[in-house]
N, C-alpha and C positions, 0 to 999 in steps of 0.2 A: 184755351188749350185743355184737352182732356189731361185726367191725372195719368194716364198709363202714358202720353206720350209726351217725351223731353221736351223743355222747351227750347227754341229753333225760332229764332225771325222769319227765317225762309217759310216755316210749317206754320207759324201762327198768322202769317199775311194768307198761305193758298188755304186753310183753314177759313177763312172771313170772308175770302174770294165764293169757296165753294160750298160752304154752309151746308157740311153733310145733315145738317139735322133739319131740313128743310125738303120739301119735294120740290118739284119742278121740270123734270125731265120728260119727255115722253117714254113709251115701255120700250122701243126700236133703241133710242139713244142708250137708257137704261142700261137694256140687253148686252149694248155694245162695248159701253164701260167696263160692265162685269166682266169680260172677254181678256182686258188686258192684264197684262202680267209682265213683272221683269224677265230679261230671255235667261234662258238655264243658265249661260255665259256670264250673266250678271248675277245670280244669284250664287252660282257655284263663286265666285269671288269671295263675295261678300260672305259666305262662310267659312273659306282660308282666311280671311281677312281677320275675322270674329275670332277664330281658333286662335291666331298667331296673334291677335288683341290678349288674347286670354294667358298665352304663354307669355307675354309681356314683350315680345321682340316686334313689334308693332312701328314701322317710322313713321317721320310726322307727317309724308305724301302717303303712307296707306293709311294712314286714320284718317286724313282727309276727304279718300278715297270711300273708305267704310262710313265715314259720316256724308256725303253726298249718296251712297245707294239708300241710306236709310232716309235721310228727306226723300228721295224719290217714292221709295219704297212709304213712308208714310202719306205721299201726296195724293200714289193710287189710292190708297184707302181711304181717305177723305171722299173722294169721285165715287169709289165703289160704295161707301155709306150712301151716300146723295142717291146713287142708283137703287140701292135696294129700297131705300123708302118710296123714292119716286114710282116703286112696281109692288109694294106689299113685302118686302121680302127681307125679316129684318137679320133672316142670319145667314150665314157665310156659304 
């Protein structure tokens, strides 16, 4: 697991799965990784969610809720690392 990111069973299995620090993909596939994204609907969420974490009125189905968009959300990123090595392109 990297330091910036929590540790998470879920994250450190598709981590090991995906071995962003590896290439392997073609630049078609690459490309298409890069592409994806959580929809606005999920992210607009997940930042009431975060706010309302922050004010502390948070239950324990939206923290579950908020800790499932961030595995998700941390899983693209593992994919999107794999893609950009796999094409030369190590930043964002």
């Amino acid at each position: 697991m990297t330091a910036a990111t929590p540790s998470h069973p879920a994250l450190e299995i598709w981590e090991r799965a995906i071995a962003p620090g590896r290439k392997g993909l073609d630049e078609a596939a690459a490309r298409a990784l890069l592409e994806i994204r959580l929809s606005k609907r999920d992210r607009d969420r997940a930042d009431a969610l975060a706010a309302k974490s922050c004010s502390g009125h948070l239950t324990e189905s939206e923290a579950a809720e908020l800790e499932s968009v961030r595995t998700v959300g941390t899983a693209l990123e593992f994919l999107k690392s794999k893609a950009r090595r796999s094409i030369g392109k190590e930043t964002r």
